[in-house]
C-alpha positions in Angstrom: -9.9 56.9 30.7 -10.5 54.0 28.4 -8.2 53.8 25.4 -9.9 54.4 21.5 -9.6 52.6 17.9 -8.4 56.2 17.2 -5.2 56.5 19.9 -4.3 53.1 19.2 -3.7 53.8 15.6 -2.7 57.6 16.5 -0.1 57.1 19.8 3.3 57.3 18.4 7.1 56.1 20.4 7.9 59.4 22.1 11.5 58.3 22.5 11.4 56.7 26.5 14.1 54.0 26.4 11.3 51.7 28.0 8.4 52.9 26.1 5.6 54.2 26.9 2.5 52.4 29.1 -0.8 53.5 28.4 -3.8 52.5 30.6 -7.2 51.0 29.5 -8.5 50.1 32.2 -9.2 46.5 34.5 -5.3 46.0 34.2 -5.1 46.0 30.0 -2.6 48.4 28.8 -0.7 49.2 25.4 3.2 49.3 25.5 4.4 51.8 23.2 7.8 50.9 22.2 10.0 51.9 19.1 9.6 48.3 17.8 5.9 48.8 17.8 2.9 48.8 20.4 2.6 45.8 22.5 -0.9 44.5 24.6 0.2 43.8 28.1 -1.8 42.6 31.2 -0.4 43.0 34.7 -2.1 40.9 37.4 -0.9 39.2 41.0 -1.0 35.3 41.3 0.5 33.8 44.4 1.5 37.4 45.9 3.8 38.0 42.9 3.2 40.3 40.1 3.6 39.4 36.8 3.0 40.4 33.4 0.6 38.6 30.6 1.5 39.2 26.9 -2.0 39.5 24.9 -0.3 40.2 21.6 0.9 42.6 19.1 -1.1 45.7 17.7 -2.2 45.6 14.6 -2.5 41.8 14.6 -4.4 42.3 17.8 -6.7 45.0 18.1 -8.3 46.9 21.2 -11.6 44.7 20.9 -9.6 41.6 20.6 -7.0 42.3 23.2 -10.1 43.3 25.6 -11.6 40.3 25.4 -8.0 38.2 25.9 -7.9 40.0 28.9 -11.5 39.4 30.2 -10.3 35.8 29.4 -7.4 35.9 31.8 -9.5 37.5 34.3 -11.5 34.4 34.6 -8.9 32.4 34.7 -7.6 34.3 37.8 -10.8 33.8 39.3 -11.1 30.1 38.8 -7.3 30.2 40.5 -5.6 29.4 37.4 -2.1 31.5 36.1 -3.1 32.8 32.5 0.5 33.0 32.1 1.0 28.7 32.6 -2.4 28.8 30.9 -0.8 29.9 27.8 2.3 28.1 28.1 0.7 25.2 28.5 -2.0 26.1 25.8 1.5 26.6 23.5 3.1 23.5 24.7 -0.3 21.5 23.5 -0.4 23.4 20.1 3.3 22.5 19.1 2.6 18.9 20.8 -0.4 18.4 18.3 2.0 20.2 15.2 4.3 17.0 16.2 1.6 14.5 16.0 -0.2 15.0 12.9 -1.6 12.0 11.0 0.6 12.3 8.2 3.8 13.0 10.9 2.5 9.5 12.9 2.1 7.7 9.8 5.5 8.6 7.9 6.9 7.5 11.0 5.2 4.4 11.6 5.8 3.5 7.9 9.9 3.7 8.5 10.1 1.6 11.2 8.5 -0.9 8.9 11.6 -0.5 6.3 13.0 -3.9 7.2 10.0 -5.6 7.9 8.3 -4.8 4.8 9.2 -5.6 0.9 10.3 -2.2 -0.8 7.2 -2.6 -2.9 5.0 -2.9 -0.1 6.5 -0.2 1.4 6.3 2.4 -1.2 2.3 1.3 -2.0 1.7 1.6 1.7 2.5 5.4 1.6 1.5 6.2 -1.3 -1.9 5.2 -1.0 -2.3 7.2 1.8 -0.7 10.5 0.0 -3.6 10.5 -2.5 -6.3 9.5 -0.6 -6.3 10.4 3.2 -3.3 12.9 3.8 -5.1 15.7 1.8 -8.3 15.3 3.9 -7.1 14.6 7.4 -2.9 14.6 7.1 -2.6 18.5 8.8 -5.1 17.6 11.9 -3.6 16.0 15.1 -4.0 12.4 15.4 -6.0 13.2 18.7 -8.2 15.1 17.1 -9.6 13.1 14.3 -13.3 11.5 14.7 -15.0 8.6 13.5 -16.9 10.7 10.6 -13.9 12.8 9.4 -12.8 9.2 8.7 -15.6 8.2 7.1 -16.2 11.5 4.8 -12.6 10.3 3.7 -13.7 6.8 2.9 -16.7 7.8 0.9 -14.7 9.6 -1.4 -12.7 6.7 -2.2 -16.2 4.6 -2.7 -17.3 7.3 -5.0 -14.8 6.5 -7.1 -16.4 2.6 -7.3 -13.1 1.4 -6.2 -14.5 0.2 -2.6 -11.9 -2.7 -2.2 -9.3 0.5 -2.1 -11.7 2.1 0.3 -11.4 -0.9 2.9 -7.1 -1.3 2.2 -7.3 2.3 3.9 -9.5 2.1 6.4 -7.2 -0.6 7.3 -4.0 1.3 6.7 -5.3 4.1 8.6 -6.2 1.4 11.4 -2.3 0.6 11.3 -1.4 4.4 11.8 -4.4 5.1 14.4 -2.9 2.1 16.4 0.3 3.1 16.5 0.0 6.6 17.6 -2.3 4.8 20.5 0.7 2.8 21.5 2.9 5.9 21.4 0.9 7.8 23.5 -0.1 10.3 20.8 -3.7 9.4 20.4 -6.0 7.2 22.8 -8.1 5.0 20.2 -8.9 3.8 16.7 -11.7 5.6 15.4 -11.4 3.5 12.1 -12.5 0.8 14.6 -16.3 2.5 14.6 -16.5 2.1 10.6 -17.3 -1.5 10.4 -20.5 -2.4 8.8 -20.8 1.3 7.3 -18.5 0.7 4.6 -19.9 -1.1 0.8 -19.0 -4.1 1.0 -16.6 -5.8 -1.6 -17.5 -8.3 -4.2 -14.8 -10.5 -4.5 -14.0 -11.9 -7.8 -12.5 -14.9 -8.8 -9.6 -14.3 -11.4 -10.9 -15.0 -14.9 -10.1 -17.9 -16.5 -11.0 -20.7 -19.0 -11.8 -23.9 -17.3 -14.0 -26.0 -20.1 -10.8 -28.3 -22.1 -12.1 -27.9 -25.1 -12.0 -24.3 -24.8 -8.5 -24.3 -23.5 -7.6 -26.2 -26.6 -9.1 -23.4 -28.2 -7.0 -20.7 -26.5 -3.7 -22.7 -26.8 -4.5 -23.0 -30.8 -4.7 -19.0 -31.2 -1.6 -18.6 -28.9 -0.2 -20.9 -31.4 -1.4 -18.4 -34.2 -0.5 -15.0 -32.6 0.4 -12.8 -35.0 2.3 -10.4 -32.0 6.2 -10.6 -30.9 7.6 -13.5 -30.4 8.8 -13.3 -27.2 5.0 -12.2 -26.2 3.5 -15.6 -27.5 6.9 -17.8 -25.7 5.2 -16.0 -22.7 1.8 -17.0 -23.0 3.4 -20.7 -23.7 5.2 -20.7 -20.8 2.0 -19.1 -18.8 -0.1 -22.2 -19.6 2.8 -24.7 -19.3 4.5 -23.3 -16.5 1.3 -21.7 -14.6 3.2 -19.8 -12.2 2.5 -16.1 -11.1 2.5 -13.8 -14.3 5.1 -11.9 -12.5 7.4 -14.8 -12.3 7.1 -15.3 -16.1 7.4 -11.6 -16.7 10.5 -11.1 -14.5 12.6 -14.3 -15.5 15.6 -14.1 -15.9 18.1 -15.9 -18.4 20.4 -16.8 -15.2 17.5 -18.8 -13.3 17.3 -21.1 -16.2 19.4 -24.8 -16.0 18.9 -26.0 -19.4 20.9 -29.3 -18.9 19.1 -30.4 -15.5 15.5 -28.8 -17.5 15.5 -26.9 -14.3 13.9 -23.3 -13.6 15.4 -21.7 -10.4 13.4 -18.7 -8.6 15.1 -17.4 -6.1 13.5 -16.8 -2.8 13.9 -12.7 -2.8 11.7 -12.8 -6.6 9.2 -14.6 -4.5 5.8 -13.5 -3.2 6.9 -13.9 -0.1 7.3 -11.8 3.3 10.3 -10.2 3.7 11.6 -12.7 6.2 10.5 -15.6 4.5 12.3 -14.0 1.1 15.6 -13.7 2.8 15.2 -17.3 4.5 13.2 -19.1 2.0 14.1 -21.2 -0.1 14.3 -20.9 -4.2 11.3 -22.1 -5.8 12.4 -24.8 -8.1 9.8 -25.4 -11.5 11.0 -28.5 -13.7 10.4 -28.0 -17.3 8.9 -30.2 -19.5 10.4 -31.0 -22.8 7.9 -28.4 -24.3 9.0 -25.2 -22.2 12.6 -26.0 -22.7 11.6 -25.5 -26.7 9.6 -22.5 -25.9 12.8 -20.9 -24.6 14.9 -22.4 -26.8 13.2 -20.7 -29.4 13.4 -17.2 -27.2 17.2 -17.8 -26.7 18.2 -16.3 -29.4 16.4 -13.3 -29.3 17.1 -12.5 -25.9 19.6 -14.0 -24.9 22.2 -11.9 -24.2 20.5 -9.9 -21.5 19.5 -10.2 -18.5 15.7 -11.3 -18.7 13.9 -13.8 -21.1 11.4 -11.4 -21.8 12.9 -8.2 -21.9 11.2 -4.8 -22.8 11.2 -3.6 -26.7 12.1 0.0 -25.3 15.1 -1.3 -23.4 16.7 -4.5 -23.1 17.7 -4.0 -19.5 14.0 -4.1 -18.9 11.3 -6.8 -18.3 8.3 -6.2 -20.4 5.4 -4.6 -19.2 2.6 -6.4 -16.6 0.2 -5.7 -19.0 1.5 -8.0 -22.1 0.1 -10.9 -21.5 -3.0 -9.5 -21.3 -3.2 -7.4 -24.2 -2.1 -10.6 -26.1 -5.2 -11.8 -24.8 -7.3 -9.5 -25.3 -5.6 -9.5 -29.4 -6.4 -12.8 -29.3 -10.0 -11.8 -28.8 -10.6 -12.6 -24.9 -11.8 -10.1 -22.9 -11.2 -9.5 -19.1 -14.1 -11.5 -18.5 -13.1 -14.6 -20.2 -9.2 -14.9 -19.3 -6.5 -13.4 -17.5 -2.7 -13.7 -17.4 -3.5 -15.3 -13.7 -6.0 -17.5 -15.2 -3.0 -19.8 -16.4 -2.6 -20.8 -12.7 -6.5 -21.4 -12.5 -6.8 -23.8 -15.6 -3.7 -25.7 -14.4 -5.3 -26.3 -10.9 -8.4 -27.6 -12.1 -7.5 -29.5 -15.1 -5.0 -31.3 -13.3 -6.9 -32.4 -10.2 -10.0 -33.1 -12.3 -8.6 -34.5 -15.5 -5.8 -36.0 -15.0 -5.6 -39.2 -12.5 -3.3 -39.4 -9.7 -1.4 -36.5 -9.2 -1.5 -35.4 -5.5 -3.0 -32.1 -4.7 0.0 -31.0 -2.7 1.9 -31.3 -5.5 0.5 -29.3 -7.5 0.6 -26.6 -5.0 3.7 -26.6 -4.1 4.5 -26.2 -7.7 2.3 -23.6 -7.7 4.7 -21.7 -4.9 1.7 -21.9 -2.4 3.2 -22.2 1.4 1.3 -25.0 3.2 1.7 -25.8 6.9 2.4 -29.3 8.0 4.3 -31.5 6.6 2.3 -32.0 3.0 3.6 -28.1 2.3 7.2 -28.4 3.0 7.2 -31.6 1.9 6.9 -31.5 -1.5 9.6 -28.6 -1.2 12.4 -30.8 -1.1 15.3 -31.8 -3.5 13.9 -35.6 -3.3 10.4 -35.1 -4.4 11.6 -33.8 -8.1 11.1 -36.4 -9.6 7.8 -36.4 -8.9 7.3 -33.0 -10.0 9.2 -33.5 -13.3 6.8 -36.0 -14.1 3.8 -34.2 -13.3 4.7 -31.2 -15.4 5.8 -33.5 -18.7 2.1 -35.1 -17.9 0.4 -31.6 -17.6 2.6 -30.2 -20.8 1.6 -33.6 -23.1 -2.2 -33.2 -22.2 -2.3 -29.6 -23.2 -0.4 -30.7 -26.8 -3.6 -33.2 -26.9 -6.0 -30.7 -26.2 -4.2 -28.1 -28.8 -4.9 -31.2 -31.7 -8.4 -31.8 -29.9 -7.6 -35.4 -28.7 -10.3 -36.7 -27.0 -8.2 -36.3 -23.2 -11.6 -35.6 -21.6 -10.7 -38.0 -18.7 -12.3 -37.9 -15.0 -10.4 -39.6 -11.7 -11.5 -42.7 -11.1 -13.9 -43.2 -8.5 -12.3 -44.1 -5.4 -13.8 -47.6 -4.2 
């Protein structure tokens, strides 16, 4: 007689050490044991009889474990053992727990420790926490598809920030290849995304390239009404036109005063990690003018460790955004300068106003890597003379166009 809903619930432990087996028919029975009532299936394979656990009642009930049964049937007709079935089945579930996209990309991400710069590194994983590990991070790298990567890529392009949207299709590229040559997933499907993504407007880094103008600029810089250390920076932006994080984060100790010598060492770089632990310094002569600046900055700040350090703490550089809210003080928006736009007007004003400096100078002094043997050229001890003159030129025709000397000079045409 076929078990009911009603003796399931009902049947109680009636004390057998063993428990007690009651039948419901095509091999399904429930074991009634004092630690509850389990859903068993007995069955031959291979001429030995064996025993198929279908689960645990409540969790499991009569309908369920009837058709978990009528499952195992057919696999005993198709010749298969439900019981390797559902090892196996077990085995692939706790395989694909292993291998979750978040799992393959944490670890891919720590064998890159060495490899990458620690800022790098952290930006890496954190731009994948808050943009793809909520969405696809639980799912098995196996698993994922083409659109489930794409629904997680519109969401970032809703936001209008599509340049972010192709960094992580790209990082998730990293993370898809990976598990591929792990063995944990068998393609890319980032790989299927190109040409559906917006594309990205790239935009040139804002900056004031007419002289006049810049004499303009230089002449409020001159009349900022901020911190002082906040207009020594913008003085040494224009003057120096390195990367605003090298003028942000310089420090008291890179400066040779008596030699008019600024000293960047290779690890403060923009660099790759290997070429930051093998480079070599970036060395920026100072013109008369930028050893005043930080004359002038000296005694201020001095006695710590960086020339512009934080108000809030002295241990601390200021903050990324200074120069640019100066700017913006000042009365230039985004769209008519930047703190990089330093390095832009110094480029162009050189090469097209001033006669006869070599453009490999100026970007080597720039700390731009060139192959061949202009790039590493200009690198050497040797050719400092050269750059200390190129710098005094650049920080006297700025001074003309602060006073609004007619400077306005073009390269002479070459014959």
């Amino acid at each position: 007689m076929a078990l009911t809903d009603t003796f399931v619930k009902t049947v109680k432990w009636a004390g057998s050490p063993s428990g007690e087996k009651h039948t419901d028919g095509r091999a399904l029975y429930l074991h009634v044991k004092e630690a509850g009532k389990y859903w068993r299936m007995a069955y031959r394979f291979n001429d030995k009889q064996k025993t198929l656990a279908l689960g645990v009642y409540p969790d499991v009930s009569l309908a369920k474990a009837r058709q978990r049964r009528d499952r195992a049937r057919e696999l005993l007709a198709d010749g298969i053992d439900p019981g390797e079935a559902k090892k196996d089945d077990k085995r692939s579930k706790a395989t694909a727990a292993a291998n979750t996209f978040e799992l393959v990309a944490r670890e891919f991400q720590a064998g890159k420790v060495t490899a990458w710069s620690p800022s790098y590194f952290e930006k890496w994983l954190r731009q994948l926490e808050k943009d793809v590990f909520p969405y696809v991070g639980k799912l098995p790298i196996a698993n994922i598809t083409t659109p489930m990567m794409l629904e997680v890529i519109r969401r970032i392009e809703k936001r209008g920030v599509h340049d972010t949207a192709h960094t992580v299709k790209q990082t998730s590229g990293q993370v898809f290849r990976y598990g591929i040559q792990t063995g944990r997933c068998e393609r890319d499907p980032c790989l299927d995304l190109t040409g559906a993504l917006k594309p990205v407007i790239v935009k040139n880094m804002a900056a004031i390239l007419d002289p006049v103008k810049v004499g303009g600029m230089l002449r409020a810089i001159d009349d900022y009404k901020g911190q002082p250390t906040t207009q020594a920076a913008l003085i040494l932006s224009s003057l120096l036109f390195q990367r605003p994080s090298n003028i942000r984060l310089m420090e008291w100790s890179w400066i040779d005063f008596d030699n008019a010598m600024l000293t960047v060492p290779s690890m403060s770089m923009k660099r790759r990690v290997m070429e930051k632990l093998n480079g070599k310094p970036h060395l920026i002569p100072l013109a008369p003018q930028a050893v005043a600046a930080l004359r002038i900055v000296q005694p201020l700040t001095g006695s710590g460790k960086y020339v512009f350090s934080s108000l809030l703490s002295g241990n601390r550089p200021m903050s990324e955004n200074t120069v640019n809210t100066a700017l913006r003080r000042m009365g230039y928006t985004s769209e008519d300068m930047t703190a990089h736009g330093f390095r832009a007007i110094a480029k162009t004003l050189i090469l097209e106003r001033l006669p006869g400096i070599d453009q490999g100078c100026v970007e080597a002094q720039m700390g731009h890597t060139k192959s061949g043997p202009l790039g590493s050229a200009y690198d050497r001890a040797e050719y400092m003379e050269q750059r200390h003159a190129m710098m005094r030129v650049w920080a006297d025709y700025l001074d003309k166009l602060r006073i609004g000397a007619d400077v306005i000079q073009f390269k002479a045409a070459t014959a």
